[in-house]
Structures are given as C-alpha cells and as structure tokens.
C-alpha positions in Angstrom: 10.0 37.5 -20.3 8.4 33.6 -20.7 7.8 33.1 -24.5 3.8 33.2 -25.2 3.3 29.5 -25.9 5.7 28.0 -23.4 3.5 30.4 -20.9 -0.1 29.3 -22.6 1.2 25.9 -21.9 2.2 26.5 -18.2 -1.0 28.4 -17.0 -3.0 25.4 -18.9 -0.9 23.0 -16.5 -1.3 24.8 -13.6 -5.0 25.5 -14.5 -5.1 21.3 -14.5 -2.9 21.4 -11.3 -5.1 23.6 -9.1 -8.2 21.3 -10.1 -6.1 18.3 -9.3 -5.1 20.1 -5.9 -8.8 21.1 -5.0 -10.7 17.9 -5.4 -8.0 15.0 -4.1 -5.3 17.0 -2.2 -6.8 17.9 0.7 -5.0 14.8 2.2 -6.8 14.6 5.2 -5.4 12.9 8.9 -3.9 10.1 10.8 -5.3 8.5 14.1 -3.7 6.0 14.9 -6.0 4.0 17.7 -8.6 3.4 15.1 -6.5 1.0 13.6 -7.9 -1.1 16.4 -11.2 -0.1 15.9 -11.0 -1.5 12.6 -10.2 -4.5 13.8 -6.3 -4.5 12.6 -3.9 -6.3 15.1 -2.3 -5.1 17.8 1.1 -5.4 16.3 0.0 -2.8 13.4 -0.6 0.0 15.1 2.0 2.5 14.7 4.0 3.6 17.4 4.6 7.1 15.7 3.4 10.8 16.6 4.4 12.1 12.9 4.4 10.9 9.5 6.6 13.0 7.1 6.1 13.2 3.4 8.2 14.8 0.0 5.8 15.9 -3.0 7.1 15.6 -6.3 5.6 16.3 -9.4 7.4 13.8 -12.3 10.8 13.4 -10.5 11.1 17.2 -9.0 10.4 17.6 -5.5 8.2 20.6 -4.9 7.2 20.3 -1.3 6.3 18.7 2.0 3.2 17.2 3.7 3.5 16.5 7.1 1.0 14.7 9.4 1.3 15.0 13.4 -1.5 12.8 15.8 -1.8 14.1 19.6 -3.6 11.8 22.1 -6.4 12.9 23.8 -8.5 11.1 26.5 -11.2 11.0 23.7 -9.7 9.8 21.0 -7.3 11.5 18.6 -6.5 15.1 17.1 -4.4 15.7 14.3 -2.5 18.4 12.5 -1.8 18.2 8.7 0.2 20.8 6.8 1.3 20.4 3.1 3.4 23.0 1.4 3.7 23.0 -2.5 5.7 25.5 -4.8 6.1 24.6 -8.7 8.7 26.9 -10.2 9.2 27.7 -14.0 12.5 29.2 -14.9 13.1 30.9 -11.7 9.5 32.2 -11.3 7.0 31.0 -8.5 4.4 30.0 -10.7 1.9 28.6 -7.9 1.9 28.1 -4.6 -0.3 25.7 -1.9 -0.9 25.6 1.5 -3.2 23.7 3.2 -3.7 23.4 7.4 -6.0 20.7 8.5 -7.1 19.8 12.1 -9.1 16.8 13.1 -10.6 14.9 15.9 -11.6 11.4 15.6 -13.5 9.2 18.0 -13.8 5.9 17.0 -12.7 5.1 13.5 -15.3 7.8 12.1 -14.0 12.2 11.8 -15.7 14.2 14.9 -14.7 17.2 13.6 -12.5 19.4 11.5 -11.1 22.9 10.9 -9.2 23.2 7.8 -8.0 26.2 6.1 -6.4 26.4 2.4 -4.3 28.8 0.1 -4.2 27.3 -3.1 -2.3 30.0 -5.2 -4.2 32.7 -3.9 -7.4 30.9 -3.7 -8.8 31.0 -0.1 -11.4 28.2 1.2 -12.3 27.2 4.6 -13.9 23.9 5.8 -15.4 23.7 9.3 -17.2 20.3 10.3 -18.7 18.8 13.4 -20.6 15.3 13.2 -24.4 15.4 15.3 -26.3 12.6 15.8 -26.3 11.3 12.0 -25.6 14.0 10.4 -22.4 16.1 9.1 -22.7 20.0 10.0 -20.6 21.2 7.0 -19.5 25.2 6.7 -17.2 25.7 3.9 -16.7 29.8 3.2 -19.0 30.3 5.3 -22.1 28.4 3.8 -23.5 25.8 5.9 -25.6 22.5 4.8 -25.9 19.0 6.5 -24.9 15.6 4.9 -26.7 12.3 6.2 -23.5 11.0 7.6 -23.1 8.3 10.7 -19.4 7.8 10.5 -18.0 10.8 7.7 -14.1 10.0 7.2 -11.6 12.0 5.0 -8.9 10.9 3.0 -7.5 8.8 5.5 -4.6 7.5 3.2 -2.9 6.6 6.4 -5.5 3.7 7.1 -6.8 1.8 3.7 -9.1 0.3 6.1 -10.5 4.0 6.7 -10.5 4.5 3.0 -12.7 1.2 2.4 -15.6 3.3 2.6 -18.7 4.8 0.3 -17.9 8.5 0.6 -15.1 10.3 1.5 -15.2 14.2 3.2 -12.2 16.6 1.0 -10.6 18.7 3.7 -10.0 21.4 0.9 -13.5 21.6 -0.5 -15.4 20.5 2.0 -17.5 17.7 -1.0 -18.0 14.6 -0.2 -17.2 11.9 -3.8 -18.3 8.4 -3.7 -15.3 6.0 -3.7 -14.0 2.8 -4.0 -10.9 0.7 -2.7 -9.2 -1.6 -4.6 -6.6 -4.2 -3.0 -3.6 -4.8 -5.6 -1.2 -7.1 -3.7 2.2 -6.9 -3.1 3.8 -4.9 -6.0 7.4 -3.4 -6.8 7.9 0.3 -5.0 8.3 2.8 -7.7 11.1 5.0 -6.1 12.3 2.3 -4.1 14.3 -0.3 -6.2 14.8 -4.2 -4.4 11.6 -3.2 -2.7 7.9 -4.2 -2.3 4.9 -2.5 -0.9 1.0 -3.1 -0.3 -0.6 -1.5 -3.4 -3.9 -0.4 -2.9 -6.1 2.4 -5.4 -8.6 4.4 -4.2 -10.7 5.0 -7.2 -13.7 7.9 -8.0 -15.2 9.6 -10.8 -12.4 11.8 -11.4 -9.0 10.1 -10.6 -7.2 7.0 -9.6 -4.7 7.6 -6.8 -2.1 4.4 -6.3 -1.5 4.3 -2.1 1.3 2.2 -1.0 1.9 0.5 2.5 4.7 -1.8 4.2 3.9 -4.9 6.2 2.8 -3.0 8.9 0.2 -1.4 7.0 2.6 2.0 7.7 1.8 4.2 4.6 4.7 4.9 2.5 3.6 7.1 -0.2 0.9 7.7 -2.6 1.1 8.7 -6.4 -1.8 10.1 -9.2 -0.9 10.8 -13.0 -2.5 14.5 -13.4 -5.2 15.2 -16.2 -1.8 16.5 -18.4 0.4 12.9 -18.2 2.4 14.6 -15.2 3.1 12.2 -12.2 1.8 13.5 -8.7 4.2 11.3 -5.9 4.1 11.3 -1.7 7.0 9.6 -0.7 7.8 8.7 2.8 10.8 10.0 4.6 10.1 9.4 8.0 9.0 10.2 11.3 10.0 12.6 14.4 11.1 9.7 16.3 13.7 8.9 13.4 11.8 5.8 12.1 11.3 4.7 8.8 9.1 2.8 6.7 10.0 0.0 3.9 8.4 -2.4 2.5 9.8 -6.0 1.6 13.0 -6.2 1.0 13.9 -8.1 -2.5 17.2 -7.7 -3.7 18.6 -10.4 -1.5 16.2 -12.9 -3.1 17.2 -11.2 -6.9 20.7 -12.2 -6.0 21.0 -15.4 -5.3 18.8 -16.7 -8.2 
C-alpha cells in the first residue's frame, strides 16, 4: 500500500501533469516541403520520412513520440503518435496516448483527426480549414475560428511556430503565442555540443525547442508547474540518420 502523503503528493503531480499534457502536449506534425514555402533554403529541407523522439520527465525516460510525413501529390500528410507511462513504485500511475493525423498544403494545416487517451480521459479533435475559416469539432461540439493559415505545434519548423496562434491537437484550443530566437546555446543532454535555441512562449508555459544547423529539430524541454523537467530528445530517424548540433569539444581542447 503507498503511504497517504507520498500518494497526496503523487496524485497532486499527476493532477499538474495531466494539465501540462492537455494544453502543450498535443505535439502536433511535420511537413517537410513547407520548409520551402517559408522561404528556408533548399539545403534545409530534410530528407527524412520519420523523426523519432524519447520523453523524459527529470532524467527518467517515460516514453516515445514519433512523427512519420507521407508525400502526397497535394502537399503533405502526417502521423504523430506519443506514448507516455509514469510509474511510482511499480504501479502505472498514468498513462497517454495520443494519435494525430494531418494534412498540410502550403505551410498552413488543411486538416486534422486526432484522437487522445490521457489516463483515461478521452477527447477527439476533428478539423478542416474553409475558405477563412477553421471548422473545429472536438467531442463532438463544433464551432468555427476566423483562421486563413491555422498551424499546430509545428515544433519541427520554428518558422511554422513564428506565428499569432497556434491549433492544440489534444484540445482542439487555439493560445496566442510568441517565438523567441535565443542563439546558438550549449545542448542540455548533449555535452561538447551546441544547438539553435528557440522558446515558444504563451500565457501558460515556456517550452525551450532546440535545432541543429540544418534547422532539424533535436528536442524540446518545459519545467512542469511542480519544478519537474519535461524533455524530447532526438534519437533518430527510419533511415538511420541523426541529428547534432555543433560540435564543440574539439575547440574546448585545444584552448
């Protein structure tokens, strides 16, 4: 039996965990021709049809998020699946799942059918773009946002993020945002290594993106409402390729 107040304290973190989850988690697709659209160079756009990711929470890995992109003669579609599990002393003491699909057409989200378990907690998000506006349905309650060019958390793409509002697969709400560009900065998990350090900033949370030189995204991280450290870390792709970011060490040593 779990003691009463380490149990008080572990619902309370999971209570803080699920919000967490619910509003920023929903980590939403990769397209990887709008990279062009955006007006990156040619030499950036990845070559890739999957981006793989490990979740940790602090330093314990509790799960995966993957992201495959399939070509189409209209654009893009893509497939995102994350899978979470936080244990406490042998016990299963939440559980995530989240499927996301999406088509995009020109830098801006066509449409999307996302689906989420988050510990028992069902919601579904269906979207198609019309004219100018957003036809949201999430659990089945439709209303229409005045949206041109609606993205989601395209953490893949800072250019994507650079944005006024961004569409959470999970919740199907749209929060006003703002990118910040912090320069080249030490990787966190990485040591002798530099990345692109960009944060994505809203009302309720700071998340910290990081990208190599070829604008590849290599992991994101968030400190949770309870100090804990939320991290994506990249660990590669189907074709076998990795991402770094500048190499350092070599310049370390010979000073």
């Amino acid at each position: 039996m779990i003691m009463p107040v380490l149990f008080l304290a572990l619902v309370g973190s999971l209570r803080r965990l699920v919000i967490y989850f619910r509003r920023h988690l929903a980590v939403s697709g990769v397209v990887v021709a709008v990279l062009l659209v955006c007006l990156m160079a040619p030499e950036r756009v990845w070559a890739m049809e999957e981006l793989q990711f490990a979740v940790f929470l602090d330093d314990r890995e509790i799960g995966t998020h993957d992201y495959r992109f399939v070509r189409e003669e209209s654009g893009f579609r893509l497939e995102s699946e994350a899978r979470y599990q936080v244990k406490f002393l042998f016990i299963t003491a939440y559980r995530y799942h989240h499927l996301s699909r999406e088509i995009w057409q020109d830098g801006c989200l066509s449409r999307i059918n996302a689906s989420t378990d988050a510990n028992g907690e069902d919601f579904r998000v269906q979207a198609q773009l019309k004219a100018e506006e957003l036809v949201l349905t999430v659990n089945g309650d439709e209303r229409r946002e005045s949206e041109s060019c609606p993205r989601t958390y395209s953490y893949w793409n800072p250019d994507l993020l650079d944005t006024d509002r961004l569409l959470n697969a999970q919740t199907g709400e749209l929060a006003e945002t703002r990118l910040r560009n912090e320069g080249w900065q030490a990787l966190p998990w990485q040591n002798g290594v530099e990345a692109l350090k960009y944060t994505l900033i809203s009302d309720d949370a700071e998340i910290i993106l990081w990208y190599d030189e070829n604008a590849r995204w290599l992991g994101l991280e968030s400190r949770l409402d309870n100090g804990r450290l939320l991290q994506y870390r990249y660990r590669g792709s189907e074709s076998g390729q990795t991402g770094q970011g500048r190499d350092t060490s070599s310049t370390t040593e010979s000073l």
